[in-house]
N, C-alpha and C positions, 0 to 999 in steps of 0.2 A: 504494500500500500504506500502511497506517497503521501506529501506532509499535508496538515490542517487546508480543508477547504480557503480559497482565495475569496474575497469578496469579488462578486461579477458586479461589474459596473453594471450604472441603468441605462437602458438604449429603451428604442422603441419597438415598438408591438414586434416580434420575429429579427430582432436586433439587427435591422436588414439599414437602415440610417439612424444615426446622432440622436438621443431623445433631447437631448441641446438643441434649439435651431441655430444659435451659436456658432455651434463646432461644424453644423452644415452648411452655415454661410461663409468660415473661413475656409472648410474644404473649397467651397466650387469659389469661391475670389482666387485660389492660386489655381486655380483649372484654367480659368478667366487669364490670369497673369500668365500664364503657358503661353496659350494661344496665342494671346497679345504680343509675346515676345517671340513667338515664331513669323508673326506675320501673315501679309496676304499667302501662305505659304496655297500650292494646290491642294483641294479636297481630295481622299481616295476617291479612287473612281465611282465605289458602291456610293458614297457622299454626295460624290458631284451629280450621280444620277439621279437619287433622290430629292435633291435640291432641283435639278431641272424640271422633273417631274411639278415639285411643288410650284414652281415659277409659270410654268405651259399649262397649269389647270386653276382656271380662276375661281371656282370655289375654293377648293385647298388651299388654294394659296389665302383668301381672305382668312379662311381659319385659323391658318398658320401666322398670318399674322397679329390677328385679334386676340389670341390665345394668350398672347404676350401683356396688349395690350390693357386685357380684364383685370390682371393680376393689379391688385390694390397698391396704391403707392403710400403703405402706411407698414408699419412694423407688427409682425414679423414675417409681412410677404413682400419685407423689402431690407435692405441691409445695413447703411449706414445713415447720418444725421444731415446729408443733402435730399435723402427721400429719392435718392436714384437707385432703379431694381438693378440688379444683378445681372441679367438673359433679359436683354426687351426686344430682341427681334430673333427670326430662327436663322440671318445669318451670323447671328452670335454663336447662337445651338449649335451649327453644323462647323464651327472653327473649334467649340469646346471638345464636339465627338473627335475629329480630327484629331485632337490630343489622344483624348477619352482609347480610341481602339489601337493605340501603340501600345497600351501598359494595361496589366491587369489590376482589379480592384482593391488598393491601398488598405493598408492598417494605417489608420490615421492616429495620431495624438493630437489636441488639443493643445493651447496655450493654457487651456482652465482646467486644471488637473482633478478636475469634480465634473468635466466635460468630456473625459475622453471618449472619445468615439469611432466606433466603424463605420466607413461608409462602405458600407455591402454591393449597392446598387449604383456605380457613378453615372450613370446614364438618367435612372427616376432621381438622383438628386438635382438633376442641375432642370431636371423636368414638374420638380414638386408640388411647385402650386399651378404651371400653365393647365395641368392634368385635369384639375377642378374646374376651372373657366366653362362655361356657357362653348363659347368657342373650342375649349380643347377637350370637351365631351364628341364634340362632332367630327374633331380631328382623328382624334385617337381610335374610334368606332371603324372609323372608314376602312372599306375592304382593300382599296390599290393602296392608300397609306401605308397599312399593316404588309401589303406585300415588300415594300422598300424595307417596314424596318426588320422583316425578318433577314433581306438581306444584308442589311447593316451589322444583324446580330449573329447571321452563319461567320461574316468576316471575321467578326471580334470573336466567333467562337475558335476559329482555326487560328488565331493568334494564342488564343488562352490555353491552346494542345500543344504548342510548340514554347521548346526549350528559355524561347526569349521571353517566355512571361514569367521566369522563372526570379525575374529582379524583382517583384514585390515578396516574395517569399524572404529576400535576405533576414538574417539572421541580427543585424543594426537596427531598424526599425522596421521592417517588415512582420509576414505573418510566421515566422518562424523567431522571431524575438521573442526574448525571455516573459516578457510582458505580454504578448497576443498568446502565448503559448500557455501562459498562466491562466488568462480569459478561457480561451480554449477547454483547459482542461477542466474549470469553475462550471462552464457551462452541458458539458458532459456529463459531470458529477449530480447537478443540479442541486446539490445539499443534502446529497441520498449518499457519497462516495465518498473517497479522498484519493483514486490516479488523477498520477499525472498525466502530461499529455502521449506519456509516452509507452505508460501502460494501458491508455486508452487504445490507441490507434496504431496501426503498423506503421512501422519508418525505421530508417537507419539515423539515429542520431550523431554518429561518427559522420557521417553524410556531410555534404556539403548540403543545406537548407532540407535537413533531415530524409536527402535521397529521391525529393518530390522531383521529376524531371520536366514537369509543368504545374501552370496554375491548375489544371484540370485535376491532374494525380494528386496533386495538396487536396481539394474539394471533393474528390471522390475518394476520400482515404476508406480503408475498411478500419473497423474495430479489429479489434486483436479476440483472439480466440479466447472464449470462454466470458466475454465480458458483457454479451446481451444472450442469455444463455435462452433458448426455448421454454414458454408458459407451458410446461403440459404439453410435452413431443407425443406425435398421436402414437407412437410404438412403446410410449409406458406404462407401466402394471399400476393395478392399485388404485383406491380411491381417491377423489381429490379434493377434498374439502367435502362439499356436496354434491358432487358431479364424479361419476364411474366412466362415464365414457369421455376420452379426452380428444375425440375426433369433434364435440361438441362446445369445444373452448375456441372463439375465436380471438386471435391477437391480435397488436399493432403491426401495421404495416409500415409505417416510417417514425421516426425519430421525432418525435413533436408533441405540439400541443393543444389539446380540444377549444375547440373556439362554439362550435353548432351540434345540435339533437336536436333533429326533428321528425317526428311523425305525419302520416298519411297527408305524406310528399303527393301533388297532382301530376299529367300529362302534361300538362300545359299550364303554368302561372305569372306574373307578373313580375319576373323576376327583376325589374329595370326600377322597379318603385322601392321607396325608402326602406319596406320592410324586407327586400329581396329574398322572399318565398322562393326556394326550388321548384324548376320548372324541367322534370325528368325528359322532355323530348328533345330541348334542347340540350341540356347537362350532357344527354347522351348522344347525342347526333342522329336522332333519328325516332321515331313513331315507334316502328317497327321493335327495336330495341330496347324503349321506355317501357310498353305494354305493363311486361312481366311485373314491375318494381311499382305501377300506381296505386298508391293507398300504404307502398312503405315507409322505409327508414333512410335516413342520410344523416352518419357521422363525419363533420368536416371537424380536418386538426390543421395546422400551420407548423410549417419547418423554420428553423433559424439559418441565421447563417452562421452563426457559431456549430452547429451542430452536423451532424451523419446526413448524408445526403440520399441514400442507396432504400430502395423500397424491397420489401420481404413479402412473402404470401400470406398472411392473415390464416387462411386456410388450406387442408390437401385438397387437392382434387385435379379435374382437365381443363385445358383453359379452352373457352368457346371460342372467345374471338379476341383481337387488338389489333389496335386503332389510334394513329397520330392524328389528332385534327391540325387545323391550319388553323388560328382564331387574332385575337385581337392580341396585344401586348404590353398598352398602356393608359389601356381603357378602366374608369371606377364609375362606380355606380353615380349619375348624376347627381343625386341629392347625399351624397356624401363630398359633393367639392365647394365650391362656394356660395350656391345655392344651400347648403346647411345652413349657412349663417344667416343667410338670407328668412327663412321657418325659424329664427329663434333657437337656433343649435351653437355651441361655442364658436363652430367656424368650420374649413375643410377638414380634413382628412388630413394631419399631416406625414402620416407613411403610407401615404394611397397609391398601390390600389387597397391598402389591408384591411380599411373596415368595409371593404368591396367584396368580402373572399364568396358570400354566395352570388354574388352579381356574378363573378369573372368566372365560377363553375361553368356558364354556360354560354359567355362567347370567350374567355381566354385559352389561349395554344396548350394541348394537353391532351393527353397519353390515356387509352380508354382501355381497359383489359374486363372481360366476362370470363367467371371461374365456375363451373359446376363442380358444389362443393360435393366430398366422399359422402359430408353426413347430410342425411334426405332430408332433416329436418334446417336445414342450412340453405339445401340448392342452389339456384341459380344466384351471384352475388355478382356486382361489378363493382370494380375502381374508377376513381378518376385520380389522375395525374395531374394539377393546374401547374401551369408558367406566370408565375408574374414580373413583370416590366423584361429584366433581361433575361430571368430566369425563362428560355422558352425552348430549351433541347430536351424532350426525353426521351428516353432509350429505354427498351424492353429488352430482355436478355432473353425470353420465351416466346414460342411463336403458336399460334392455334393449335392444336390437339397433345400439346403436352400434358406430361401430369408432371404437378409442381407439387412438393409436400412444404406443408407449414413452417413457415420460418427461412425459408430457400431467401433467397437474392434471385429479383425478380424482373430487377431494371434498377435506373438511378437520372436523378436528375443532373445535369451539367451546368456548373454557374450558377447554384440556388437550387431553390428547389421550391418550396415557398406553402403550399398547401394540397390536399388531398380530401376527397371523399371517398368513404364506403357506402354502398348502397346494396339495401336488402329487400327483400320481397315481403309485401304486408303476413305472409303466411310464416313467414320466420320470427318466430317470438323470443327477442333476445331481452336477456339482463344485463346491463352494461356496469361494468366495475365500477364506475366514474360517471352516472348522469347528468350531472350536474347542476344548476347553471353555472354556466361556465363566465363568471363574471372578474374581469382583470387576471387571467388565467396569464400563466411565466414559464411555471417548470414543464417538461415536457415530460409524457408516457413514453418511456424506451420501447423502443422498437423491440418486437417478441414477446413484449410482455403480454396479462390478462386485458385484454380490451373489453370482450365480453362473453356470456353464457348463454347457450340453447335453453331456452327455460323447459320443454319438455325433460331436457336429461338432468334434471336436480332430484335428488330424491325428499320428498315429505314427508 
């Protein structure tokens, strides 16, 4: 075991940006300062097209400009004591990405050592509040938008697999610093451990930057053997508490934290409205596919960026189907941006898309996998995989008619990871270990562990 838990600093919801706005406005002013001092340098090409695009389409383009313009010239959706915003046009945007897709996502410190902060997502920071705007609702929705920035975000992905993204990892202030490594292992433990980061997670510590040979291989690290062990492997004897059958135990599927339960989920609902009700035809991509699940369950959790990024099977069985949709990336629920404040609410959203997470179940980019579970009283179950902002690679390790047993590595997200639902069929009557309300939720449910029970198989 390693030494007395670390205090985990405070960040915000999925510690994905600064719970400082602070430390998020000194991050993107030296983003700004980059730019500025590289000059009219040329845009990548993925860049420059996108910007063409936005120029040759005169809607988008008004969007894209006005998006700018909505954001309030008052604090703290502005920066300093002249009342000048930070990003007031998207040819600012597109010289900050410019910076943004040579280097991977910074371990940042603060000047306020009660501020420090990660900024997980550099792309939603320097987009924080335009996201909220009237205008950047309409932006961010849009289908040919979303096709640019998916390819802005394959480019920065193939940057973050290669060797050269390997200079935020240094060992000086990067994510392999004694300090991010400290965080790291605090947020692991969640207050339940005491490893380090190094009994958490495989790596070579004699390594240079602990062996990671990219940002990606830092992000998709695995746990080390034995340290999220199986709830109830469906091959063990014996009773378990109140349950005999342990093909009846279903577990987490990722590293995270409950945020949603809900019950007799519809076909079709309103998901775009303030209270963003699940709406299974779209969540699922399709009529045909929703059918089975109306009138069931949907447990949504959220991933950090401190945390496992890699998804596990919940339960054994075949897999029916998966499915990558194409969807949006930086889209939040309307009335979760500046129109909240507008209804008498504190204000946006300020790590949006995150109080969006049932909004973006069913237009954000994300990984769809159907599992026919072994046990009958379980059957048909699906996942979903969401991408949010940059977060939007996922990768399935399984393909249609496998059988996957509990607890397997299943897939992983790339660059984030950010939130998940399971979804059940109204005939599946589970007990959930953890129902919640799930109000100001932190610590996360390890992956493997009891999520929930068949209530058929409890004995009375």
């Amino acid at each position: 075991m390693g030494p007395a838990v670390p205090t985990l600093y405070r960040h915000r919801t999925g510690h994905w940006l600064p719970s400082d706005h602070k430390t998020l406005r000194e991050w993107v002013d030296k983003v700004i300062e980059r730019s500025v001092a590289i000059g009219d340098q040329p845009l990548k090409p993925v860049l420059q097209n996108f910007k063409d695009f936005i120029q040759t389409t005169p809607l988008v383009r008004a969007l894209a400009t006005e998006m700018f313009n909505e954001v309030p010239i008052t604090p703290p959706y502005d920066k300093d004591p002249t009342l000048d915003p930070q990003i007031r046009t998207y040819d600012q945007m597109f010289q900050c990405l410019n910076v943004i897709l040579d280097e991977g996502p910074q371990w940042f410190f603060s000047t306020n050592e009660n501020a420090m902060g990660l900024i997980g997502f550099p792309i939603n920071a320097i987009l924080d509040w335009p996201m909220g705007t009237s205008s950047g609702y309409g932006f961010f929705i849009n289908d040919k938008v979303n096709v640019h920035w998916k390819a802005v975000l394959n480019d920065w992905r193939d940057f973050l697999k290669s060797p050269a993204s390997q200079k935020t990892l240094n060992p000086e202030n990067g994510w392999t610093s004694p300090g991010a490594l400290e965080v790291l292992a605090a947020k692991g433990n969640d207050g339940v451990d005491n490893y380090t980061f190094e009994q958490l997670y495989k790596c070579n510590p004699s390594a240079p930057v602990h062996g990671f040979n990219s940002w990606d291989l830092f992000f998709t690290r695995d746990f080390n053997d034995g340290v999220r062990p199986i709830a109830y492997p469906d091959d063990a004897n014996g009773k378990f508490g109140e349950v005999v059958d342990p093909t009846a135990i279903v577990v987490n599927a990722c590293e995270s934290t409950p945020c949603f339960l809900r019950d007799h989920v519809k076909l079709y609902d309103t998901f775009w409205l303030k209270s963003q009700p699940y709406s299974l035809a779209d969540m699922l991509n399709g009529e045909d596919k929703a059918v089975p699940f109306v009138g069931g369950t949907v447990y949504q959790a959220f991933l950090s960026a401190l945390s496992y990024h890699k998804w596990h099977a919940p339960v054994s069985g075949q897999v029916v189907s998966v499915e990558i949709v194409d969807g949006t990336y930086y889209s939040e629920n309307y009335y979760e941006g500046f129109a909240n404040k507008v209804h008498g609410e504190p204000g946006p959203d300020p790590n949006a898309p995150n109080n969006s997470q049932p909004y973006i179940a069913e237009v954000a980019t994300r990984g769809i996998i159907t599992i026919r579970a072994d046990n009958k009283n379980i059957g048909l179950m699906a996942i979903v995989f969401i991408g949010m902002c940059e977060v939007s690679s996922c990768e399935f390790y399984v393909k249609t008619g496998d059988h996957i047993t509990k607890g397997q590595q299943i897939g992983s997200f790339h660059f984030g990871g950010s939130t998940h639902c399971l979804v059940f069929r109204p005939q599946t009557c589970l007990l959930f270990d953890d129902p919640g309300p799930y109000v100001n939720e932190t610590n996360n449910k390890k992956v493997n562990s009891l999520l929930a029970v068949v209530k058929e198989s409890i004995i009375t």
